[in-house]
Biopython code that builds the backbone (N, CA, C, O; Angstrom):
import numpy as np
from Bio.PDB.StructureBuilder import StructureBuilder

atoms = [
    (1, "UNK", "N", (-16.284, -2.753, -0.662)),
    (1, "UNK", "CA", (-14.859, -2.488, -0.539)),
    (1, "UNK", "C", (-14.444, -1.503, -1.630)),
    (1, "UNK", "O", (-14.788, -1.595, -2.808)),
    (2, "UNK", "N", (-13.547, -0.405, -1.031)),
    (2, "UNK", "CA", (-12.961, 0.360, -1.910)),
    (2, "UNK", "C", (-12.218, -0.356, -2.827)),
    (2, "UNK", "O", (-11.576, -1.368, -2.548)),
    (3, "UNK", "N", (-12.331, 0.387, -4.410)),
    (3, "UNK", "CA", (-11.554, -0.594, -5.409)),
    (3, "UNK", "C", (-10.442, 0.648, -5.889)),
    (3, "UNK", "O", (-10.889, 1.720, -6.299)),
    (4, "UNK", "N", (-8.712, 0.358, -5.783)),
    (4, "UNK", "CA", (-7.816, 1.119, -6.446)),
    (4, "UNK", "C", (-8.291, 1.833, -7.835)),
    (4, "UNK", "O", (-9.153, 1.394, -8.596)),
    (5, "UNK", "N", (-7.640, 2.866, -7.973)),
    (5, "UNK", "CA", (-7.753, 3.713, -9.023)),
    (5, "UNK", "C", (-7.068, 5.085, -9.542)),
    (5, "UNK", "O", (-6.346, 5.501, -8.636)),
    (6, "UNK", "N", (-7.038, 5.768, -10.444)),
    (6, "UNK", "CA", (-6.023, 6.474, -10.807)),
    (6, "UNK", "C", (-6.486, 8.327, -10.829)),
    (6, "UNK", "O", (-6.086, 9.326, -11.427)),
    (7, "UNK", "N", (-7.561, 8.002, -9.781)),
    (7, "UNK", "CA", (-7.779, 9.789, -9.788)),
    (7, "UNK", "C", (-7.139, 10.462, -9.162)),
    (7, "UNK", "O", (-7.105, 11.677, -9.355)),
    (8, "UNK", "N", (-6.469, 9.872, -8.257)),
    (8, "UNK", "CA", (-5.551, 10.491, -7.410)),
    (8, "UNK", "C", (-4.063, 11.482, -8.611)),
    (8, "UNK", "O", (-3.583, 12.616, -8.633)),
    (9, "UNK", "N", (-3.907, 10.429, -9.256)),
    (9, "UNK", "CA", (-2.766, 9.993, -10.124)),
    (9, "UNK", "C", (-3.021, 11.167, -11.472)),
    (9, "UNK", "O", (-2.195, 11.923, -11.986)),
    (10, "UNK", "N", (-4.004, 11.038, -11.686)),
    (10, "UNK", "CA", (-4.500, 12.019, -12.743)),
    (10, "UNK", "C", (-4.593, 13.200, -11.658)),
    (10, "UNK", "O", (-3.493, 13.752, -11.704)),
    (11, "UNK", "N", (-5.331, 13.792, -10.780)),
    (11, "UNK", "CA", (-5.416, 15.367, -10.355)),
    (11, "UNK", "C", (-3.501, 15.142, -10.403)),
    (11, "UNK", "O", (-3.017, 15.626, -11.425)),
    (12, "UNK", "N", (-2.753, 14.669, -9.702)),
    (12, "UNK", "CA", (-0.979, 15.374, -9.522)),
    (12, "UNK", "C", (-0.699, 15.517, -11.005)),
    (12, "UNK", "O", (-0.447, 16.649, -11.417)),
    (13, "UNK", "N", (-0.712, 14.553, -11.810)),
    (13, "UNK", "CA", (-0.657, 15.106, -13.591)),
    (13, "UNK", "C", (-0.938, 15.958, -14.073)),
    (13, "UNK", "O", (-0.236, 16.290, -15.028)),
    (14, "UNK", "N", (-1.985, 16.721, -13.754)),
    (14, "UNK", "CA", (-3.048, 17.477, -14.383)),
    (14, "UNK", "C", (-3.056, 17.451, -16.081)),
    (14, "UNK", "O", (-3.284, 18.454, -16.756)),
    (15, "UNK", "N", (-2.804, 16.298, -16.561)),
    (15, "UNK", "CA", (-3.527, 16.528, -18.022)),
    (15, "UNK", "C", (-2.132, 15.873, -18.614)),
    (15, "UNK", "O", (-2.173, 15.457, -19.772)),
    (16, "UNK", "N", (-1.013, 15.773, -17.941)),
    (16, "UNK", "CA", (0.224, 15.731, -18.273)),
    (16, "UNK", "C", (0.600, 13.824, -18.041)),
    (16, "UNK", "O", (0.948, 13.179, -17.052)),
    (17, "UNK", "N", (0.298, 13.409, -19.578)),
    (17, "UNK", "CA", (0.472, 12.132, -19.763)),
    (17, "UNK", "C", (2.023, 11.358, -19.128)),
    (17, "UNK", "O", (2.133, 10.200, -18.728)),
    (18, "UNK", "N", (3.124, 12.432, -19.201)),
    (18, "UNK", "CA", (4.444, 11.548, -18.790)),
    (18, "UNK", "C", (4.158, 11.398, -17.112)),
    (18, "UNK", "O", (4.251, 10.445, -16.339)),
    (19, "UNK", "N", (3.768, 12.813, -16.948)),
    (19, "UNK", "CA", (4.230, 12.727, -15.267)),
    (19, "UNK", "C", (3.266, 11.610, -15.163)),
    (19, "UNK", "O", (3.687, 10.663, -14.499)),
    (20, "UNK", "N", (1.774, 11.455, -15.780)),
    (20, "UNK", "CA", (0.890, 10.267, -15.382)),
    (20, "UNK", "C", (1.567, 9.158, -15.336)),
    (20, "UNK", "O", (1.427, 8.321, -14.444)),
    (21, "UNK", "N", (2.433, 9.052, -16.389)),
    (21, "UNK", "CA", (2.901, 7.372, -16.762)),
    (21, "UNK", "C", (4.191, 7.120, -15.213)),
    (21, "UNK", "O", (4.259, 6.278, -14.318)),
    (22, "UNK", "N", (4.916, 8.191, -15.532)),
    (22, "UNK", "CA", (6.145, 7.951, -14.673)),
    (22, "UNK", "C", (5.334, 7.438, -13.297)),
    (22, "UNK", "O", (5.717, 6.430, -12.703)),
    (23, "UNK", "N", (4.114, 8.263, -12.819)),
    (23, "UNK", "CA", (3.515, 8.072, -11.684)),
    (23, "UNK", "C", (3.405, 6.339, -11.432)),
    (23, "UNK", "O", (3.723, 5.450, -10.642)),
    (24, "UNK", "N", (2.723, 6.591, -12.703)),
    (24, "UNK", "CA", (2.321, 4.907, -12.550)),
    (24, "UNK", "C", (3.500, 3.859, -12.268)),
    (24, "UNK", "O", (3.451, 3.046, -11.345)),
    (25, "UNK", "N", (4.806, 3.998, -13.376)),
    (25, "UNK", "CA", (5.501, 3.187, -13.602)),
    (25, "UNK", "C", (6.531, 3.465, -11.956)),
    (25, "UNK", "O", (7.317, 2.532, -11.797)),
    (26, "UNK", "N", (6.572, 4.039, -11.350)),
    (26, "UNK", "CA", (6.901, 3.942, -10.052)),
    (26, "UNK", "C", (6.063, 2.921, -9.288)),
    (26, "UNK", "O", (6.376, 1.757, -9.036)),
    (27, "UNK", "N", (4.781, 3.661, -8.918)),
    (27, "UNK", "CA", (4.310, 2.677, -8.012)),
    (27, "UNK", "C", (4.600, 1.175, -9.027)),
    (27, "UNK", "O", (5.486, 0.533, -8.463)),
    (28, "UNK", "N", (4.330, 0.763, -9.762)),
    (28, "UNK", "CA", (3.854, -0.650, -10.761)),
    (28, "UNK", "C", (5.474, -1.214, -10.056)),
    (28, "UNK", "O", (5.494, -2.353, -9.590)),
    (29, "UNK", "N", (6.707, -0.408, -10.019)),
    (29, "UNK", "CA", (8.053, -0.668, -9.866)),
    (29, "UNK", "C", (8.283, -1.210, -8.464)),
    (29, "UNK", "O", (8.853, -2.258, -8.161)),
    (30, "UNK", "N", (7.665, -0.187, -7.567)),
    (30, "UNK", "CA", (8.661, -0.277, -6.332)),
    (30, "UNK", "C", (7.384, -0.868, -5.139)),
    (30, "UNK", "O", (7.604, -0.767, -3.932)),
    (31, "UNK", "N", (6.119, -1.452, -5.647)),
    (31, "UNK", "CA", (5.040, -2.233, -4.984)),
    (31, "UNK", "C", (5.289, -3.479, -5.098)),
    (31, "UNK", "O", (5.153, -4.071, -4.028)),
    (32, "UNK", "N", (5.648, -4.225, -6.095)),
    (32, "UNK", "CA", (5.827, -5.513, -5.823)),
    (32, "UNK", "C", (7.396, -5.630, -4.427)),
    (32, "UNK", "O", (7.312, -6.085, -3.286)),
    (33, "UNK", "N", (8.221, -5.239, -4.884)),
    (33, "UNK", "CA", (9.370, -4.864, -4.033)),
    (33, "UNK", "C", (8.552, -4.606, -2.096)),
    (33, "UNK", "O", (8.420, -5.422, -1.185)),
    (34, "UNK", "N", (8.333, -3.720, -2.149)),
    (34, "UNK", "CA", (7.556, -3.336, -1.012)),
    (34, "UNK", "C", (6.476, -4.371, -0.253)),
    (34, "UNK", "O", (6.202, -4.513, 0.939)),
    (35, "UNK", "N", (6.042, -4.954, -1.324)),
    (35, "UNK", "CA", (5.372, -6.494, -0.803)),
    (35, "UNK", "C", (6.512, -7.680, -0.153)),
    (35, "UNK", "O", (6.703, -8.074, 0.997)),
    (36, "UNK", "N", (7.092, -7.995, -1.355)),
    (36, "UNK", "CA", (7.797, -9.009, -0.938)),
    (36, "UNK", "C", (8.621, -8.688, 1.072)),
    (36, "UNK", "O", (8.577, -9.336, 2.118)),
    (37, "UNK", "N", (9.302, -7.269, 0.620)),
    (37, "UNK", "CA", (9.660, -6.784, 1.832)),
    (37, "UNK", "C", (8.541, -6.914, 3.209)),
    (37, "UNK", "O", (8.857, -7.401, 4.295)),
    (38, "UNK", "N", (7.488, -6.481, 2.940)),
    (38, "UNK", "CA", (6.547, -6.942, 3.819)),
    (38, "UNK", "C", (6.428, -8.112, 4.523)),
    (38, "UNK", "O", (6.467, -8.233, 5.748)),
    (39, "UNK", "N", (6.184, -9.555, 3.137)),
    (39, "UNK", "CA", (6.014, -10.427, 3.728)),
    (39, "UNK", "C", (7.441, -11.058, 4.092)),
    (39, "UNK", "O", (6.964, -11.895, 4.859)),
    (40, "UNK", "N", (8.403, -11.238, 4.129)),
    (40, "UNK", "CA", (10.167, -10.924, 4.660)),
    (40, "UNK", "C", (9.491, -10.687, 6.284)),
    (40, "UNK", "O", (9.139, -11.607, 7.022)),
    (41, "UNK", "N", (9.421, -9.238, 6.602)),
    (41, "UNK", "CA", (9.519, -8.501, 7.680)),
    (41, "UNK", "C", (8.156, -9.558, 8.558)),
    (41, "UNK", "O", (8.354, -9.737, 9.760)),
    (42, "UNK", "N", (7.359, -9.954, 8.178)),
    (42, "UNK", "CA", (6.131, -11.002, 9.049)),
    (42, "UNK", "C", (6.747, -11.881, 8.951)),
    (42, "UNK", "O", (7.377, -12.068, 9.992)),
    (43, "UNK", "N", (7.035, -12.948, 7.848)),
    (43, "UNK", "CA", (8.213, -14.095, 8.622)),
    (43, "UNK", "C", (9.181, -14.111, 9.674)),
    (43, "UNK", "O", (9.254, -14.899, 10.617)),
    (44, "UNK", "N", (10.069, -12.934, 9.332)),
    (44, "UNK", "CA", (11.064, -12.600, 10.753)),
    (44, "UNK", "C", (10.609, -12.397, 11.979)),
    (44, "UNK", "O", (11.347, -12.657, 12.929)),
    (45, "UNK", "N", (9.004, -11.778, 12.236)),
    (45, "UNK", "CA", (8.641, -11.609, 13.343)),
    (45, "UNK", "C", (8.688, -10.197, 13.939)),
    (45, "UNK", "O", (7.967, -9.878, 14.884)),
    (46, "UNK", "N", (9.596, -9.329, 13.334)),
    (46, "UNK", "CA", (10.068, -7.856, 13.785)),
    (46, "UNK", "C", (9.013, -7.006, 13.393)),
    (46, "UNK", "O", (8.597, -6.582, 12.315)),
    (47, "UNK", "N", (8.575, -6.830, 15.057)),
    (47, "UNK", "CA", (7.591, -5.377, 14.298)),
    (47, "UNK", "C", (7.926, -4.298, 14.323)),
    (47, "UNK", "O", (7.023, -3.489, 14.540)),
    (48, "UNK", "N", (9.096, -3.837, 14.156)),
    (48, "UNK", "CA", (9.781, -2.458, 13.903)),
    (48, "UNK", "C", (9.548, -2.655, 12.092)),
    (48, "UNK", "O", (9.006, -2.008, 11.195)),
    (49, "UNK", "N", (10.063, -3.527, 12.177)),
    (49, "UNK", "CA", (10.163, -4.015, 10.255)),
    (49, "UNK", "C", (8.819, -4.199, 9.264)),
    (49, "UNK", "O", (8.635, -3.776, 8.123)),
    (50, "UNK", "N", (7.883, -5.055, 10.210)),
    (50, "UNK", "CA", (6.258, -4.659, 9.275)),
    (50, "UNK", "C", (5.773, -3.814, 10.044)),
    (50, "UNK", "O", (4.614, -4.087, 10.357)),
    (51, "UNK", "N", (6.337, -2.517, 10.666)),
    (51, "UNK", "CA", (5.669, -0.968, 10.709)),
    (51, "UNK", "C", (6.462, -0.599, 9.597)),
    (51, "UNK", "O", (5.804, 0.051, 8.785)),
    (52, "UNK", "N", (7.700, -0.789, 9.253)),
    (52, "UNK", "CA", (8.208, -0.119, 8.693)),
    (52, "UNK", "C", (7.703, -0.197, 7.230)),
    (52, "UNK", "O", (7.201, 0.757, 6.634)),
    (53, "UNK", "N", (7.954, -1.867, 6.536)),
    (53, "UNK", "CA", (6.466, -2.191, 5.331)),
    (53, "UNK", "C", (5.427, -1.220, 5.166)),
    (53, "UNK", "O", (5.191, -0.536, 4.170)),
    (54, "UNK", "N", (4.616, -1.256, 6.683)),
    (54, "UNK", "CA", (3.543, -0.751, 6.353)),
    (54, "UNK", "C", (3.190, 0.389, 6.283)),
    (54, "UNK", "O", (2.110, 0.775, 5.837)),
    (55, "UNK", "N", (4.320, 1.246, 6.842)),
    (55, "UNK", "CA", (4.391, 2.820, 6.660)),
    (55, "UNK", "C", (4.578, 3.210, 5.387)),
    (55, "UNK", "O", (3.990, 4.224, 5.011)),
    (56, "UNK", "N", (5.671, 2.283, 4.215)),
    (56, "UNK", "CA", (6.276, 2.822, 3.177)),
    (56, "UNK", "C", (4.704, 2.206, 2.132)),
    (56, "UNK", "O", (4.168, 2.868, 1.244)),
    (57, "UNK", "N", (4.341, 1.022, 2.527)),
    (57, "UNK", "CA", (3.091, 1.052, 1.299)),
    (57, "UNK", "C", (1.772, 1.558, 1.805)),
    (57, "UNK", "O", (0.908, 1.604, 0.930)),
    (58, "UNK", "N", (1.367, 1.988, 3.122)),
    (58, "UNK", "CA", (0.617, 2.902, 2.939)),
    (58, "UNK", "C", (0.167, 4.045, 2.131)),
    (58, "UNK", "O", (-0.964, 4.531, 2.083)),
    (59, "UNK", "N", (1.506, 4.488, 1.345)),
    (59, "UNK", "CA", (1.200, 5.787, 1.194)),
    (59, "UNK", "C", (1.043, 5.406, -0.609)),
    (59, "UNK", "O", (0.710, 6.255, -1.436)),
    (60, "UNK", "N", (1.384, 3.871, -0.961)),
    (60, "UNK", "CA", (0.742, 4.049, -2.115)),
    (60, "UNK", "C", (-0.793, 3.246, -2.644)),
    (60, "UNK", "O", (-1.184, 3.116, -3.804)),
    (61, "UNK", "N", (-1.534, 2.739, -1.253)),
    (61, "UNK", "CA", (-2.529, 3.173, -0.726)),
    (61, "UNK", "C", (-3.620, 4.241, -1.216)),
    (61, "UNK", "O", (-4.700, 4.240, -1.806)),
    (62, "UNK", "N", (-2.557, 5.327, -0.527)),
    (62, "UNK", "CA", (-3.330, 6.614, -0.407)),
    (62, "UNK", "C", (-2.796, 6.930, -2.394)),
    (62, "UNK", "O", (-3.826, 7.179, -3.020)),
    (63, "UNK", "N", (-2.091, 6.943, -2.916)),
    (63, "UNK", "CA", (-1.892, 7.649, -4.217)),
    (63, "UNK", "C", (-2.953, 6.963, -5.190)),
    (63, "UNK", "O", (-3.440, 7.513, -6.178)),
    (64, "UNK", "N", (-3.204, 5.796, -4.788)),
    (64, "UNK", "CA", (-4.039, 4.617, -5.459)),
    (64, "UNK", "C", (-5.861, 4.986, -5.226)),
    (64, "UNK", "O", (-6.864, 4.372, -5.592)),
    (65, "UNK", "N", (-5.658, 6.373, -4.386)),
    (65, "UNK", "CA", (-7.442, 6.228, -4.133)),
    (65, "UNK", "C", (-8.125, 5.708, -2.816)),
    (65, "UNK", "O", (-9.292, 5.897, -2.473)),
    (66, "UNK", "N", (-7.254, 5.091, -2.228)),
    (66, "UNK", "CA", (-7.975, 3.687, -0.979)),
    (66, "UNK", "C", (-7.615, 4.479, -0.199)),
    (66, "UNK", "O", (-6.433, 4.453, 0.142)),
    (67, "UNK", "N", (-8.727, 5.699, 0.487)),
    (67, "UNK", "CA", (-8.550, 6.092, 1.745)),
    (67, "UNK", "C", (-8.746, 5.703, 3.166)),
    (67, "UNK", "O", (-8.266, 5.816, 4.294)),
    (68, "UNK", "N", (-9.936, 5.064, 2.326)),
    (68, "UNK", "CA", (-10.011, 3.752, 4.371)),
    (68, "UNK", "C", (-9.144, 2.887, 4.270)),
    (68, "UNK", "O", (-8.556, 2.567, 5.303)),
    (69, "UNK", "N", (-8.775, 2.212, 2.957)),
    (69, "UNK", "CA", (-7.552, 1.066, 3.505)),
    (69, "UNK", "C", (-5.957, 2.379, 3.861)),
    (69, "UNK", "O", (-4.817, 2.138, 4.259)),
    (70, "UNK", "N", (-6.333, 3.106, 3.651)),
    (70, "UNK", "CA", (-4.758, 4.027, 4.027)),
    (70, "UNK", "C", (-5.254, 4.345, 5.551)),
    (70, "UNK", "O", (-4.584, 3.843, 6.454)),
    (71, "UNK", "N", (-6.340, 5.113, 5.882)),
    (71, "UNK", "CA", (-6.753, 4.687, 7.239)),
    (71, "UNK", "C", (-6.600, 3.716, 8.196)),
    (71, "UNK", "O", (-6.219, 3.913, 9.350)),
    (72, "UNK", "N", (-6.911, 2.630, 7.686)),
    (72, "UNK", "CA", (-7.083, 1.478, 8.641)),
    (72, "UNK", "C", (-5.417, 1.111, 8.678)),
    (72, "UNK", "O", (-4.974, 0.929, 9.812)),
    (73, "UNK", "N", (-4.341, 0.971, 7.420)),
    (73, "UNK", "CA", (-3.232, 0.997, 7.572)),
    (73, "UNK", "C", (-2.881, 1.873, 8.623)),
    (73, "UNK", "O", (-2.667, 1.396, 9.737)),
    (74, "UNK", "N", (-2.812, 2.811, 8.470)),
    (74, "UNK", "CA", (-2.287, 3.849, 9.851)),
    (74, "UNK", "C", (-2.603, 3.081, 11.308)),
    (74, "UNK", "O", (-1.962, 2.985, 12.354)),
    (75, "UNK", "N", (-3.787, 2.627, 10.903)),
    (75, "UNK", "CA", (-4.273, 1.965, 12.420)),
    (75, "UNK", "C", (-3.169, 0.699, 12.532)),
    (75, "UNK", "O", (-2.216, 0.640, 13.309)),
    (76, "UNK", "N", (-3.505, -0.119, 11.706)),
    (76, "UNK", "CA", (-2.140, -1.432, 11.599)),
    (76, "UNK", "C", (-0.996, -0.713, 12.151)),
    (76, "UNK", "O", (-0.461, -0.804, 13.256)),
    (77, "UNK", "N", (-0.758, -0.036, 11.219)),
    (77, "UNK", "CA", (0.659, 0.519, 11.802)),
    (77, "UNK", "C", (1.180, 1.206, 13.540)),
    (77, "UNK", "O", (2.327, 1.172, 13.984)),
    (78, "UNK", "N", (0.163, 1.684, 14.124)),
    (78, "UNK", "CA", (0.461, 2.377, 15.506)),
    (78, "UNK", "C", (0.134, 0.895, 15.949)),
    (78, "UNK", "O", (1.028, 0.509, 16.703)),
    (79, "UNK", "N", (-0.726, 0.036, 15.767)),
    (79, "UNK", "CA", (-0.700, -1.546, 16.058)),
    (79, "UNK", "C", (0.630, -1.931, 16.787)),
    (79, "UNK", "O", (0.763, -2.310, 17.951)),
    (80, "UNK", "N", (1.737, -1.712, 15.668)),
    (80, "UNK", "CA", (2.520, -2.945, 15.453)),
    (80, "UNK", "C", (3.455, -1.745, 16.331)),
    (80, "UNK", "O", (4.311, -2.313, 17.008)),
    (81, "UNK", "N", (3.475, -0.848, 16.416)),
    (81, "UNK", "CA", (4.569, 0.065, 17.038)),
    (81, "UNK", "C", (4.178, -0.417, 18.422)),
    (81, "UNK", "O", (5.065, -0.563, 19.263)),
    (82, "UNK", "N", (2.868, -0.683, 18.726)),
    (82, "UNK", "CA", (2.629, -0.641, 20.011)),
    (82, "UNK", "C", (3.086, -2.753, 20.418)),
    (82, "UNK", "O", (2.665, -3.617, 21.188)),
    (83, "UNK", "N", (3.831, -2.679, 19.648)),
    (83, "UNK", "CA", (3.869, -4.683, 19.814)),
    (83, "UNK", "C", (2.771, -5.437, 19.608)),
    (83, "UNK", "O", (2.887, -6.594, 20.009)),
    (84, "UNK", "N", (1.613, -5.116, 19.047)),
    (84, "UNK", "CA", (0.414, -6.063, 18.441)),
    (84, "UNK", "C", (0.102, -6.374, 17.105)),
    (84, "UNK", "O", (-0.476, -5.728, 16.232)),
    (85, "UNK", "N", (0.527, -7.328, 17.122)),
    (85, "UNK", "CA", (0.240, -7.509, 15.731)),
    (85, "UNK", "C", (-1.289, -8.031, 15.489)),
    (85, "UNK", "O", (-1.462, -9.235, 15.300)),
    (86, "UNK", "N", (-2.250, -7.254, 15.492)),
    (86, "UNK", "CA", (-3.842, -7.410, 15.197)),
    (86, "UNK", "C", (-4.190, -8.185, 14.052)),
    (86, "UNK", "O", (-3.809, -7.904, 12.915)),
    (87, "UNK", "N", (-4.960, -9.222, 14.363)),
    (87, "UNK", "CA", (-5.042, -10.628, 12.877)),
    (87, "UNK", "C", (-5.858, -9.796, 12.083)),
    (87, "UNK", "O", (-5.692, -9.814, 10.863)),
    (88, "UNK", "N", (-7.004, -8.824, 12.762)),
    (88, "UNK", "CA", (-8.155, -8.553, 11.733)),
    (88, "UNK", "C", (-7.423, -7.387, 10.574)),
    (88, "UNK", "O", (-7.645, -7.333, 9.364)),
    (89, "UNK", "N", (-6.399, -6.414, 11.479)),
    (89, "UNK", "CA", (-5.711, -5.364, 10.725)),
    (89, "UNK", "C", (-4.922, -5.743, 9.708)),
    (89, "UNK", "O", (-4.667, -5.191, 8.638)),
    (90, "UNK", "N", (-4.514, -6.908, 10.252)),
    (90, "UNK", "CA", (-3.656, -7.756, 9.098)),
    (90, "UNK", "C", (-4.041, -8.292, 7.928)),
    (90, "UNK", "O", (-3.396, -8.281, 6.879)),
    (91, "UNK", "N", (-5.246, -8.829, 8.147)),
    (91, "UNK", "CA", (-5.964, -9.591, 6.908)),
    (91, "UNK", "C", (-6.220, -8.314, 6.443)),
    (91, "UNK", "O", (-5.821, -8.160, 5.289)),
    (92, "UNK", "N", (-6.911, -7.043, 7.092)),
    (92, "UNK", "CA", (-7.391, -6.082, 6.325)),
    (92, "UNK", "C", (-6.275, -5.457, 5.264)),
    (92, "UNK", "O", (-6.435, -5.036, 4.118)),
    (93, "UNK", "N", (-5.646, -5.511, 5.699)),
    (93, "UNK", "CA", (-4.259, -4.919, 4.919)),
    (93, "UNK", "C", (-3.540, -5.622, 3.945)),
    (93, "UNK", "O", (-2.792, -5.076, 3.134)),
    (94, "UNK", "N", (-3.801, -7.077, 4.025)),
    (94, "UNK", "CA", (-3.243, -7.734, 2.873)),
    (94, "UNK", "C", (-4.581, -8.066, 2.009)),
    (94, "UNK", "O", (-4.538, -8.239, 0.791)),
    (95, "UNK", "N", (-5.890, -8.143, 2.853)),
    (95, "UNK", "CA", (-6.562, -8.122, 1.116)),
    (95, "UNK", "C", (-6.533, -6.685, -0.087)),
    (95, "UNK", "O", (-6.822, -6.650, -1.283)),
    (96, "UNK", "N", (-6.082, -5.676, 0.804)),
    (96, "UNK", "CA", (-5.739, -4.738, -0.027)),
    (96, "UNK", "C", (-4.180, -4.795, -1.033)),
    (96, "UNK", "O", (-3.657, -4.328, -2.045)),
    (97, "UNK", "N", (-4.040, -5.375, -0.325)),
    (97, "UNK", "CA", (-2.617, -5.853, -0.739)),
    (97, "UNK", "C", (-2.831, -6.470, -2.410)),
    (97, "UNK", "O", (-2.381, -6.039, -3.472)),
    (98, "UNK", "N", (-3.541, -7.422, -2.165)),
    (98, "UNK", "CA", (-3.655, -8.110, -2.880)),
    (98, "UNK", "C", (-5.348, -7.699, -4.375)),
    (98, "UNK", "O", (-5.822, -8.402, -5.268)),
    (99, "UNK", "N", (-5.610, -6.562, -3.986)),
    (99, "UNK", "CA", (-6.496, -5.676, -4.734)),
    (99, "UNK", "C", (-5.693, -4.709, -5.528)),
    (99, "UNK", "O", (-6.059, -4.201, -6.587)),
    (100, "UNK", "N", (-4.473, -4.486, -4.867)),
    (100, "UNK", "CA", (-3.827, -3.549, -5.595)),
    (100, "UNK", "C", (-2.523, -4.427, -6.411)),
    (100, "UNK", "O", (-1.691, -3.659, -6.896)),
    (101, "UNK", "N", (-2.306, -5.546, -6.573)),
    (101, "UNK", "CA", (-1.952, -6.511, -6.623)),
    (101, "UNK", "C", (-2.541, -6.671, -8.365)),
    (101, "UNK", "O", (-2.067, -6.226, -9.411)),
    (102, "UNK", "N", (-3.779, -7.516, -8.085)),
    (102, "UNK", "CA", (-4.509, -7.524, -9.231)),
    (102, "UNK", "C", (-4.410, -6.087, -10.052)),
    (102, "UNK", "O", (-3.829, -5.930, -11.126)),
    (103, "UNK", "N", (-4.957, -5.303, -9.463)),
    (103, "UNK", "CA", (-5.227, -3.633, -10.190)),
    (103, "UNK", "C", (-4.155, -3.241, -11.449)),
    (103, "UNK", "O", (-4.316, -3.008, -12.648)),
    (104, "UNK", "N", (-2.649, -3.303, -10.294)),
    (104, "UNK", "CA", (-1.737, -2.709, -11.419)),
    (104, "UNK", "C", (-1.239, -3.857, -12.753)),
    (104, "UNK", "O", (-0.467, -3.647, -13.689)),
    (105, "UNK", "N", (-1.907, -4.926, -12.449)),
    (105, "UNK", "CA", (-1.689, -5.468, -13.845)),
    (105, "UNK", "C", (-2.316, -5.271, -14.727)),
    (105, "UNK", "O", (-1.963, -5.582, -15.865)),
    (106, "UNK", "N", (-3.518, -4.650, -14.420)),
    (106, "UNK", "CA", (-4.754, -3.891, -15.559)),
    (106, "UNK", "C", (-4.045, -2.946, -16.135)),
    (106, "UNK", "O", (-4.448, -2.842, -17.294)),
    (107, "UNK", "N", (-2.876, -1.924, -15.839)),
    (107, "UNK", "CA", (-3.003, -0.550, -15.640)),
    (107, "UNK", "C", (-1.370, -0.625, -16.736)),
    (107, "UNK", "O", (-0.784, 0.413, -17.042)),
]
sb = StructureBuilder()
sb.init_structure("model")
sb.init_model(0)
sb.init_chain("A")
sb.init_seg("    ")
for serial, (resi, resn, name, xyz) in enumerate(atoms, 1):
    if name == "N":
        sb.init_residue(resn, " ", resi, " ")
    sb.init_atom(name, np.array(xyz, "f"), 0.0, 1.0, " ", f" {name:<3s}", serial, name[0])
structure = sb.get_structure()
């Protein structure tokens, strides 16, 4: 399994410690938020609402390094547009969830 990380984060910096930090201190900010919203939007049942979750944390996913879990998200996501909510896409997506979870408390 792909493990989160900050190369992504470092090439948009290029060498430039604030924009690095600000980078960080965004995602570190607005991911827990984006979770909770997630799991909200699967209790309610609305899959307009966990496409919508899963569109907005996909993409920090992708800033984090995890290109197959940003992949396979995309897949979740046309999933749930299409009214399926897929168990395997799901678990796949929240153990990432929960990798990036652990991660930014290292960071």
């Amino acid at each position: 399994m792909e493990k989160p990380n900050l190369e992504y984060i470092n090439q948009l910096a290029r060498g430039e410690e604030d924009v690095k930090n600000t980078l960080i201190a965004v995602v570190k900010e607005e991911f827990p938020i984006d979770l909770e919203n997630y799991f909200k939007s699967l209790e309610n049942g609305n899959f307009k609402d966990i496409e919508d979750q899963v569109h907005r944390i996909k993409h920090k996913f992708s800033i984090l390094g995890l290109e197959i879990s940003y992949n396979k998200a995309v897949d979740f996501e046309l999933s749930l547009r299409e009214g399926e909510l897929n168990k395997v896409q799901k678990d796949d997506f929240e153990t990432t969830l929960k990798s990036i979870t652990k991660f930014l408390k290292t960071i």
